[in-house]
C-alpha positions as CSV (number, residue, x, y, z in Angstrom):
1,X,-23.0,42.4,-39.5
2,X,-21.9,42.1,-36.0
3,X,-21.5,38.3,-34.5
4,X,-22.7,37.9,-31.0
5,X,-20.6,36.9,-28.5
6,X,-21.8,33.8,-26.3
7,X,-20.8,33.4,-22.4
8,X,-18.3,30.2,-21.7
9,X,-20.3,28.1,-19.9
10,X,-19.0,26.8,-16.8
11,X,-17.4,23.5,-16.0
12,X,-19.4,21.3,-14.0
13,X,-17.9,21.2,-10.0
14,X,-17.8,17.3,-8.8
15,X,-19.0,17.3,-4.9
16,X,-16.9,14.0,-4.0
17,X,-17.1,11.6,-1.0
18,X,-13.5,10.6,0.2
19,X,-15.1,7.7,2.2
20,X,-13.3,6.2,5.4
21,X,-10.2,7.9,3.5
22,X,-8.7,4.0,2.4
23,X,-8.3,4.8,-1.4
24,X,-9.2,1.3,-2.2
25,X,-12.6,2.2,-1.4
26,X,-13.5,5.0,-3.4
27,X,-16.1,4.5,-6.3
28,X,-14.9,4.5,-9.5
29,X,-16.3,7.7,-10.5
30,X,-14.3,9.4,-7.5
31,X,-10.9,8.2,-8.9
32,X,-12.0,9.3,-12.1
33,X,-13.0,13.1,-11.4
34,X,-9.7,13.3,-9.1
35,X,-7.3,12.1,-12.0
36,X,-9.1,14.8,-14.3
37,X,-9.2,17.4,-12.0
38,X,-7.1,20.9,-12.0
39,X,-8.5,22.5,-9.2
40,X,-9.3,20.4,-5.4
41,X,-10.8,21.8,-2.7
42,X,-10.8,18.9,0.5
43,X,-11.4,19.2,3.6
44,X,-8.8,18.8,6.4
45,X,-10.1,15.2,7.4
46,X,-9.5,14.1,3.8
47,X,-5.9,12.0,4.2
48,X,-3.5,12.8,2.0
49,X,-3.2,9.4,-0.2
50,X,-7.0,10.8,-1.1
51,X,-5.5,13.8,-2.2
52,X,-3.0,12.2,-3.9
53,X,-5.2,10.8,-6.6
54,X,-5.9,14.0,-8.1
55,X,-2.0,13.9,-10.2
56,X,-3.5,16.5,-12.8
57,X,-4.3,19.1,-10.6
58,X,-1.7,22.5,-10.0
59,X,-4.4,24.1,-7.8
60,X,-5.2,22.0,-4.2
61,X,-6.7,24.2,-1.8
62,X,-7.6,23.5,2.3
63,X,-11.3,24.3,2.1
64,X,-12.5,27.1,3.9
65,X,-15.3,29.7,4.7
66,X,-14.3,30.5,0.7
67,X,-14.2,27.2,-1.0
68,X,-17.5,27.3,-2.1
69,X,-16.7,31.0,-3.9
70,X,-13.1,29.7,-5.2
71,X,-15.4,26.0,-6.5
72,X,-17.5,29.1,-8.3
73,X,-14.3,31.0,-9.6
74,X,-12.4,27.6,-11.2
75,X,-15.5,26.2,-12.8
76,X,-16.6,29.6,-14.6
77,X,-13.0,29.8,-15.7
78,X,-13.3,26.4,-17.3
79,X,-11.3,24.8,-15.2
80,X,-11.9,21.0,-14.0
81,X,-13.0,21.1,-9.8
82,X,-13.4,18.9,-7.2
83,X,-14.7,19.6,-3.9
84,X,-13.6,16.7,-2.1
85,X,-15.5,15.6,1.7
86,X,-14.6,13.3,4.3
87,X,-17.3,10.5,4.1
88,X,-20.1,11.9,2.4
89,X,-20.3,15.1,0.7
90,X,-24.1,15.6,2.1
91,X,-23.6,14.1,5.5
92,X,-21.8,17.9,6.4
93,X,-23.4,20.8,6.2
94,X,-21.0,22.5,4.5
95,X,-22.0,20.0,1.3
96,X,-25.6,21.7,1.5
97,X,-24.2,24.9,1.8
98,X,-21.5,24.7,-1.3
99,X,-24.2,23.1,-3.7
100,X,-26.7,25.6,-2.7
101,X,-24.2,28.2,-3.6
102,X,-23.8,26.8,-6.8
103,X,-27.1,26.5,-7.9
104,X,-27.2,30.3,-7.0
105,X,-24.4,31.2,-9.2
106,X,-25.7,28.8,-12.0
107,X,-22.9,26.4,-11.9
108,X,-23.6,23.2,-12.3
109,X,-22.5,20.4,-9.6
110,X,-22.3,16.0,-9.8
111,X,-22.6,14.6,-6.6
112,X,-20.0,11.5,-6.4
113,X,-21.1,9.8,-3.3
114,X,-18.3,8.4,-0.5
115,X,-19.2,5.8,2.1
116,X,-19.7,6.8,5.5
117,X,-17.9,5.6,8.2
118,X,-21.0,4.5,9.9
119,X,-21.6,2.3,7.1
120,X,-17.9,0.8,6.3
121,X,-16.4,0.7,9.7
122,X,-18.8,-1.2,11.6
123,X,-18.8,-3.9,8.6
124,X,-14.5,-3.7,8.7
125,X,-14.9,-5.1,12.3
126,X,-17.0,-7.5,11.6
127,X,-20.6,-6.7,13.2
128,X,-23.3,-7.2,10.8
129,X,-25.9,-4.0,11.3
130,X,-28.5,-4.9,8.9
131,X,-31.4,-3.3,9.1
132,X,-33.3,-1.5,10.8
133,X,-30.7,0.6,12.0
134,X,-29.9,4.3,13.4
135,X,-27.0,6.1,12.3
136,X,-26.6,9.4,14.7
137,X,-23.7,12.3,15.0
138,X,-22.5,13.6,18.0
139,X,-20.9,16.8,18.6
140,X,-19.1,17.8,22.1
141,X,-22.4,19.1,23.9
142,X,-23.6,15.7,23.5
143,X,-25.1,15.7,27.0
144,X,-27.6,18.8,26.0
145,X,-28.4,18.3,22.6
146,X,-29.4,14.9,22.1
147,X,-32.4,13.0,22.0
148,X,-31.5,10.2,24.8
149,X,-35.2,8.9,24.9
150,X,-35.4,8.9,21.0
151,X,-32.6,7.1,20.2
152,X,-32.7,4.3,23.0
153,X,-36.1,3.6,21.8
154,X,-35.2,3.1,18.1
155,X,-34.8,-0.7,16.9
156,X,-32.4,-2.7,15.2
157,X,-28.8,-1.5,15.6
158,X,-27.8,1.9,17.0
159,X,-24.3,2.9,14.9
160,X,-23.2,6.4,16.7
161,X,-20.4,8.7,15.4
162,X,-18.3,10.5,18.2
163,X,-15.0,11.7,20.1
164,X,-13.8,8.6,22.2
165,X,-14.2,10.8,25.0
166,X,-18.0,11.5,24.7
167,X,-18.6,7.7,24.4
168,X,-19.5,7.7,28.2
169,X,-22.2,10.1,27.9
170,X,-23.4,8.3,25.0
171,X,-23.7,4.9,27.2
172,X,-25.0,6.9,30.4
173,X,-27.8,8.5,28.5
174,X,-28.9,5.4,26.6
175,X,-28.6,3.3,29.7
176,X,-30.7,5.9,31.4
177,X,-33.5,6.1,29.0
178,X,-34.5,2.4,28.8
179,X,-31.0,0.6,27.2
180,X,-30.3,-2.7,28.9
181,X,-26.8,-2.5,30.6
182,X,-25.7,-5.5,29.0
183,X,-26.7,-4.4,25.5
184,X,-23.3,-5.6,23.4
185,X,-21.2,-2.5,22.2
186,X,-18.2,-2.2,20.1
187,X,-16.6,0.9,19.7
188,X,-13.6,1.0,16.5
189,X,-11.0,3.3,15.9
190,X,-9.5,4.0,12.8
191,X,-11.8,2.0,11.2
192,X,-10.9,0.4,7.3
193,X,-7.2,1.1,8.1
194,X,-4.5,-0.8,8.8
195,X,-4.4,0.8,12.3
196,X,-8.1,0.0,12.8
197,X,-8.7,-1.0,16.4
198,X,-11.7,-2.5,18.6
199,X,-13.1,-2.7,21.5
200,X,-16.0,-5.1,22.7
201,X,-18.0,-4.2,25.6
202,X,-21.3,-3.4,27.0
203,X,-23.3,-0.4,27.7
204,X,-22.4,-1.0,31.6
205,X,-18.4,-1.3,31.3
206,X,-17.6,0.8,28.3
207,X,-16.6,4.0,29.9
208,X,-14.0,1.8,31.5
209,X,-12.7,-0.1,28.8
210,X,-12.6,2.7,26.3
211,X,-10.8,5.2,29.4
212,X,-8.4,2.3,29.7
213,X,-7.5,2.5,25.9
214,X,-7.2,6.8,25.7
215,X,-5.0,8.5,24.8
216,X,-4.0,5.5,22.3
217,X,-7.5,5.2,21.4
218,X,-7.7,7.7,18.6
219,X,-10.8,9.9,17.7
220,X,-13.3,9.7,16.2
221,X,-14.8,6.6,16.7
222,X,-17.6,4.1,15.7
223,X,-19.9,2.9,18.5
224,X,-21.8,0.0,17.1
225,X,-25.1,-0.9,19.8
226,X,-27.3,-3.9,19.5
227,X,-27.1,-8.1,19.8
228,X,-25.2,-7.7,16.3
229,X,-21.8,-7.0,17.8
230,X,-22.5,-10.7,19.3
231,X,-21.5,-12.1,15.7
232,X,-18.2,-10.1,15.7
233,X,-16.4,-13.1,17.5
234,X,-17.2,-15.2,14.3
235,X,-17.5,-12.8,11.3
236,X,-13.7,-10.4,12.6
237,X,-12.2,-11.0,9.3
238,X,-10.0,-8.0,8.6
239,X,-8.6,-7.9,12.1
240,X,-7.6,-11.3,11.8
241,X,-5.7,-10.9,8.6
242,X,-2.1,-12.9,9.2
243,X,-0.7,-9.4,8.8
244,X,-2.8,-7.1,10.7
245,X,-0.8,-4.5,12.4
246,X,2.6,-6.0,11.4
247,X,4.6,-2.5,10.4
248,X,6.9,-4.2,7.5
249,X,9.4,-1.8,6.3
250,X,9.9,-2.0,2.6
251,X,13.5,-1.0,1.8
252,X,13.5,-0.9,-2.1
253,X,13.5,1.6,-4.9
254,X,10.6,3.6,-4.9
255,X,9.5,2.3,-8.6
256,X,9.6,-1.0,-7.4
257,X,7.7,-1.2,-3.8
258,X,4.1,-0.3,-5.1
259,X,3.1,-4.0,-5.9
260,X,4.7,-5.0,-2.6
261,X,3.0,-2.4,-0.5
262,X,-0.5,-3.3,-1.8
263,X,0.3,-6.7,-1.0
264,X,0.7,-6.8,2.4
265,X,-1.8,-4.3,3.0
266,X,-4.1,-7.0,1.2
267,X,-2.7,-9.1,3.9
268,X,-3.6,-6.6,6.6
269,X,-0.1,-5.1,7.3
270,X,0.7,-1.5,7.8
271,X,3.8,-1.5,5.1
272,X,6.7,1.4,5.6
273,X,8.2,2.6,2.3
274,X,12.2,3.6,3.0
275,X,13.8,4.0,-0.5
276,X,17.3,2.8,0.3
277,X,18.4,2.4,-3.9
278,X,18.1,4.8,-6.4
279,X,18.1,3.7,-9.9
280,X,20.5,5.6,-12.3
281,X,21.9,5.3,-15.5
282,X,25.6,3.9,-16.1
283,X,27.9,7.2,-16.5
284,X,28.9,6.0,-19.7
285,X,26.1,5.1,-22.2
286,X,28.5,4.1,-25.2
287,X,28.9,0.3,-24.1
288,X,25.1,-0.5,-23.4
289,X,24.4,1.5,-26.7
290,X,26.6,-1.0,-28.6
291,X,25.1,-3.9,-27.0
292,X,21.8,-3.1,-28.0
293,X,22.4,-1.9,-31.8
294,X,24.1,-5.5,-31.4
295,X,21.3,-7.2,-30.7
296,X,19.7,-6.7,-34.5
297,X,23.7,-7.0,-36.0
298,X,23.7,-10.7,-35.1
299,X,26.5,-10.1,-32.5
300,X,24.5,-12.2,-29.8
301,X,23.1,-15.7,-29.2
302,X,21.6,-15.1,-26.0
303,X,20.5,-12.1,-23.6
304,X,20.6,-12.7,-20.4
305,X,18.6,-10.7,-17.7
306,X,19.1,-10.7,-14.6
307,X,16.6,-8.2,-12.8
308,X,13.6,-5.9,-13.8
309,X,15.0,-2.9,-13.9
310,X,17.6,-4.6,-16.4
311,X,14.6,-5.4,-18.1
312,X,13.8,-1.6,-17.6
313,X,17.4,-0.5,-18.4
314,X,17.5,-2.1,-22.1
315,X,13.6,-1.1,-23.0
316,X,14.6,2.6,-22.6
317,X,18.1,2.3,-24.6
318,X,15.4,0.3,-27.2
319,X,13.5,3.2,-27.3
320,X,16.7,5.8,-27.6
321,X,17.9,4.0,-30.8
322,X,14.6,3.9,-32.4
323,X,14.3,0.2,-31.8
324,X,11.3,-2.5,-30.2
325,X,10.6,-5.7,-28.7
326,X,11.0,-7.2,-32.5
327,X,15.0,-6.3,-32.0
328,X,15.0,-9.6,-30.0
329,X,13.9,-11.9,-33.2
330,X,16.3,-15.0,-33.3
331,X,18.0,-14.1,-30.2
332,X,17.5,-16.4,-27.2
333,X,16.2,-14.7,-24.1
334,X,17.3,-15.8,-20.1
335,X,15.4,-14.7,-17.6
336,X,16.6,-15.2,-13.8
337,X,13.2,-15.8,-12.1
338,X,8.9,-15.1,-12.1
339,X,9.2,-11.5,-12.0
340,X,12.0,-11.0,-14.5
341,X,10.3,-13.1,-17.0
342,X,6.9,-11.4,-16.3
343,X,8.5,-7.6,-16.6
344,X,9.7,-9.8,-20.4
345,X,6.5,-10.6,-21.2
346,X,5.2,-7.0,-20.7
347,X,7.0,-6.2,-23.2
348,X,6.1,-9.0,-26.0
349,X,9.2,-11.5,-25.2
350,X,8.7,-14.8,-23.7
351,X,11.9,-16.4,-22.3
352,X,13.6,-19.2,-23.5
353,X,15.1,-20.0,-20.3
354,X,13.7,-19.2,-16.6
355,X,15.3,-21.4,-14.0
356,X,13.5,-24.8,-12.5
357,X,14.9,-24.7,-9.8
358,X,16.3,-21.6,-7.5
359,X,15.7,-18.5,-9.2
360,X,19.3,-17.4,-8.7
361,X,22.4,-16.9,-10.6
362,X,23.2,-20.5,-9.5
363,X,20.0,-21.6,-10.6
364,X,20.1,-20.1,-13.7
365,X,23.2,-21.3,-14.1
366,X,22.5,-25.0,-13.3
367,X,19.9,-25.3,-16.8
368,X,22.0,-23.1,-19.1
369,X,23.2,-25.0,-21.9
370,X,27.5,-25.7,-22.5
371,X,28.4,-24.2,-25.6
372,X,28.6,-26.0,-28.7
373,X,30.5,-25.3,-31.7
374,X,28.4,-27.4,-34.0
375,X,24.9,-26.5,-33.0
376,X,25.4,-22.9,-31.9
377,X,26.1,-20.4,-34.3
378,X,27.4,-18.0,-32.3
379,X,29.3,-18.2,-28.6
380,X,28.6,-14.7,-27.4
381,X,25.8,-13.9,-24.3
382,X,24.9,-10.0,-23.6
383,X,24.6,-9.6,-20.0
384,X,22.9,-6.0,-18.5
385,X,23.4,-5.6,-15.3
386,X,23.9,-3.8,-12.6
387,X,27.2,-2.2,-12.0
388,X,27.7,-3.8,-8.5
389,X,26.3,-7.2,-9.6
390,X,28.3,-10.3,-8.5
391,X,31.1,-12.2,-11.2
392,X,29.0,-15.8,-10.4
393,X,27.0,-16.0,-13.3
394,X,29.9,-14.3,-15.8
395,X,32.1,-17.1,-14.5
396,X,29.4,-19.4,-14.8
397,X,28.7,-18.8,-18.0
398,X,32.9,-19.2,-19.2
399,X,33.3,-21.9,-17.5
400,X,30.3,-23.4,-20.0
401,X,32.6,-22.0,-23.2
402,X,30.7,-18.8,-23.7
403,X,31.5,-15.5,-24.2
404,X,30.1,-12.8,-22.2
405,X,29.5,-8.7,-22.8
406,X,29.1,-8.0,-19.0
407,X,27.7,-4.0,-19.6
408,X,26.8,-2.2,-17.3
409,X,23.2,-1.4,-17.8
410,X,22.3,0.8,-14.7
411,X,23.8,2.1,-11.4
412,X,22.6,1.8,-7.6
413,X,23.2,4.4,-5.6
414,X,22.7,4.1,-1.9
415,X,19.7,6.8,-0.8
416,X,19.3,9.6,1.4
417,X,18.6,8.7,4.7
418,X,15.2,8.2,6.2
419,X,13.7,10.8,8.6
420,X,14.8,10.1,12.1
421,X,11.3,8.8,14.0
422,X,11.8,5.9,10.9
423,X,15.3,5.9,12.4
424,X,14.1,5.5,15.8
425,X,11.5,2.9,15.1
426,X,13.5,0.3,13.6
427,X,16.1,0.7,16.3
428,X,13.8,0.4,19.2
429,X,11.7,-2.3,18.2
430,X,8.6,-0.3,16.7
431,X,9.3,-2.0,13.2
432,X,7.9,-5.6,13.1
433,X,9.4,-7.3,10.0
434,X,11.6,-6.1,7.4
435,X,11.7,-7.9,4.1
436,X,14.8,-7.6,1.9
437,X,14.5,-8.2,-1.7
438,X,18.8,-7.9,-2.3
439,X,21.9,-7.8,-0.9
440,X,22.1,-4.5,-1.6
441,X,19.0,-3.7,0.1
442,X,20.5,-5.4,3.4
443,X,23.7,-3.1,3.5
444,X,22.1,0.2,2.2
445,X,19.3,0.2,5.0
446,X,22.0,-0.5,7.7
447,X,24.3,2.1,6.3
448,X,21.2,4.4,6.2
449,X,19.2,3.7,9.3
450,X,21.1,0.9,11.2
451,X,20.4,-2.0,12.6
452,X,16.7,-3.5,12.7
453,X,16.1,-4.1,16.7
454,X,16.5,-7.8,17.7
455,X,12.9,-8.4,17.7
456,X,12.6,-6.9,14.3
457,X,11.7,-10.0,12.0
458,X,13.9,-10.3,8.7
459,X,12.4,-11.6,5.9
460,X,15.1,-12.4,2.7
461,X,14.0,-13.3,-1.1
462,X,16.8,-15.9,-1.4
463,X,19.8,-17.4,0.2
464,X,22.5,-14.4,-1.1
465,X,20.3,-12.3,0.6
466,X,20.0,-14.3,3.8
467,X,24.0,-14.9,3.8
468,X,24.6,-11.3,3.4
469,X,21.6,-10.2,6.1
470,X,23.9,-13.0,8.7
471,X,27.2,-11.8,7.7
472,X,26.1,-8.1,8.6
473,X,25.2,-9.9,12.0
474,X,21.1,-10.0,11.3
475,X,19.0,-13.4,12.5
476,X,17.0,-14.3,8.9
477,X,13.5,-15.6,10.4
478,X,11.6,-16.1,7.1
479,X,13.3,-17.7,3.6
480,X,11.3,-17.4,0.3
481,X,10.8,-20.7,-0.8
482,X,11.2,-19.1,-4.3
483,X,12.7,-16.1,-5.2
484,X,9.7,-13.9,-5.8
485,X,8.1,-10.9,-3.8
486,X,4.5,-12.5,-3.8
487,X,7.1,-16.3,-1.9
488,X,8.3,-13.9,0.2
489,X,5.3,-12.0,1.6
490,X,3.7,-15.5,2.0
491,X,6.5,-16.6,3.5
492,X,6.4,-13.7,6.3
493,X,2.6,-14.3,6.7
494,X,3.2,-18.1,7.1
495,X,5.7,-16.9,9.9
496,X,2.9,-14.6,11.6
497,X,0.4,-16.9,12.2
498,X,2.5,-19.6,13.7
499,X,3.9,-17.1,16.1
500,X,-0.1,-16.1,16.6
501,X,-0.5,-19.3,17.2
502,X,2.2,-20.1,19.7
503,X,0.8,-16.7,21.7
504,X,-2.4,-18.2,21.9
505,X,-1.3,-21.7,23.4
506,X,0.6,-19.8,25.7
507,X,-1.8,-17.3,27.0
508,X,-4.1,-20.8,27.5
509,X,-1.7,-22.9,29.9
510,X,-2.0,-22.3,32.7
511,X,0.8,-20.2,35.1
512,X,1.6,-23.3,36.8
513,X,2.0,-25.4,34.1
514,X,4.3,-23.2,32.3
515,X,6.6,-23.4,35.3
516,X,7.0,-26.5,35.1
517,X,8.7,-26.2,32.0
């Protein structure tokens, strides 16, 4: 008897909203689809860190007059597919268009929605629309096309989406259809980012101010109209941020700037990754092989770490010998600071020893115990580290009658230079802070790039780093009070808002009482 042979039904295409294009403010559902998907079609306002999310997919596509065809193709080939907007997928009419097309080809569609920038931005500078309010497009022929009378009569808060050129027109045609000339406006650029920019004005004066601002004013814009703009002045909270358009340039490994970046973009800043250490193994294994396999032989009393990616270093030579976390029973564990001991206790080991003082060699040095014969069974301390690490804490740790395996557990290699407008930026000034995490992160970005410009603030994790930053002829502004990235970004945020502060008691003496001085 023959068997009948049923059609593959097709996947089901995800229409998804990339919002203002800040990842942070995706839905849920939106990361989800792009992490699953094989096949994204975006459109060229979509950023790139949107596009990024999708790390399963070997198919990303610039949508086109096609897209809606190739959405068609992927999803009856069982493929996973996103069509990915900017904003929201039905605010364009090519979101109408490709879930119409599907419905024709019997494909089915999810709509994920995004948030409009008519929605976030105006909220991002601090103007509390409410309701009722208007939300209106407006394309290039904004002069013959749009309602004037209609939408200078609606109530509430106008919220108009446009070129920063055609925000002009927009003010001539609502001023003359019945729009007060003093009616509050603020028009935002780059709205939700850490460029974000805004302008206050009025119906009457903000063809000035906005001409006074092109070409660095970039499109599009938000135009937010109405007597709720008048609250901006109190409720500006995220350009106000300590941070807020401080470029900091981040010069570590690449593995270990993410936390950092996130940070001071929490902060406001607009952080610059330059990888300026690689991360590499040692170029011989045998010694930190050994170490390990000693760890369960009884060979050591104590491990000592003195970094994360030691901490990284000796979980993957764990996991080469076949061994875990429980390889550390009735060993004692050092860690040098906070985020040493935290990368530990990722892994199921809580350290014995974390300084109390300066999270330093030196201050792990000043609580380790002095060896004794009588109440320590064995003298011998495993030390991973890096392979241009400093002799302070080996000596150290002789000096207190111990014995020390000083291996070798990685190597840093200087990177490849950054691209030259990077370069250029840190040269001429266009960098505002830099924050070194290392001494090694000090010389590697000066043999790199060269020197930050002398209006470039530098920001060290702890007095090695400082000493190394002045001896390479670099003014340290900002000093972690402890040796942590989370000090050290508070540190350089304590350090913006005083120097906010000293601008603003400047700009309010007056001219003659500043000579005087």
């Amino acid at each position: 008897m023959a068997t009948r042979r049923t059609a593959k039904k097709p996947t089901t295409v995800a229409l998804v909203g990339a919002g203002t294009g800040d990842t942070g403010l995706l839905t849920l559902r939106a990361a989800e689809v792009l992490a699953a998907a094989q096949t994204v079609v975006h459109d060229d306002r979509v950023p790139p860190s949107v596009v990024a999310l999708a790390t399963s997919a070997d198919e990303v596509l610039l949508a086109d007059h096609e897209a809606a065809a190739v959405c068609v193709s992927a999803a009856k080939g069982g493929r996973n597919v996103v069509r990915l907007y900017a904003g929201d997928p039905f605010l364009h009419d090519s979101g109408r268009a490709d879930a119409l097309a599907l419905v024709k080809a019997k494909v089915p569609f999810e709509l994920v929605p995004g948030i409009p920038a008519a929605v976030a931005v105006p909220g991002y500078a601090g103007i509390p629309v409410g309701l009722p309010r208007t939300v209106a497009h407006l394309d290039s022929d904004v002069a013959d096309t749009t309602d004037w009378a209609g939408l200078a009569g609606t109530p509430g808060t106008l919220v108009l989406t446009c070129n920063a050129g055609e925000v002009g027109k927009a003010a001539a045609g609502l001023t003359e259809h019945g729009r007060r000339g003093d009616t509050p406006v603020a028009v935002t650029a780059s709205g939700t980012t850490t460029a974000q920019r805004t302008i206050v004005s009025t119906l009457d004066t903000v063809e000035q101010d906005v001409a006074a601002a092109v070409p660095s004013l970039p499109s599009p814009v938000v135009v937010t109209i109405g007597a709720a703009v008048a609250d901006r002045a109190k409720l500006s909270w995220y350009e106000t941020q300590p941070l807020f358009g401080w470029r900091v340039l981040v010069p570590r490994t690449r593995e270990q700037s993410v936390t950092t970046v996130q940070a001071l973009r929490d902060l406001g800043g607009d952080p610059l990754e330059v990888p300026t250490i690689a991360v590499e193994p040692p170029r011989t294994p045998a010694p930190m092989e050994r170490a390990v396999r000693g760890l369960v032989t009884g060979r050591y009393q104590w491990v000592a770490f003195t970094s994360t990616n030691a901490v990284r270093a000796v979980q993957e030579k764990l996991d080469d010998v076949g061994l875990d976390a429980r390889a550390f029973a009735g060993v004692k564990v050092a860690a040098i600071g906070t985020a040493t001991a935290e990368a530990l206790q990722a892994l199921g080991i809580r350290p014995d020893l974390v300084p109390s003082g300066q999270q330093s060699s030196e201050g792990l040095l000043a609580d380790w115990p002095e060896y004794d014969d009588v109440l320590d069974p064995l003298d011998r301390v495993f030390l991973p580290r890096a392979d241009i690490a400093t002799e302070t804490l080996v000596a150290g740790l002789k000096e207190r009658g111990w014995a020390v395996d000083d291996v070798t557990a990685y190597r840093t290699v200087r990177a490849a230079p950054p691209a030259a407008p990077i370069r250029e930026a840190l040269k001429t000034g266009g960098v505002d802070a830099v924050l070194f995490t290392s001494s090694s992160t000090v010389r590697n970005l000066l043999g790199i790039a060269g020197k930050p410009h002398d209006t470039t603030v530098i920001a060290c994790i702890g007095p090695a780093t400082a000493e190394t930053a002045k001896e390479l002829g670099l003014r340290v502004d900002v000093l972690a009070e402890e040796a942590t990235i989370p000090s050290l970004i508070a540190g350089l945020a304590e350090f913006a808002v005083s120097k906010a502060a000293e601008r603003a008691a400047l700009a309010a003496t007056p001219i003659r009482s500043r000579r005087r001085r």
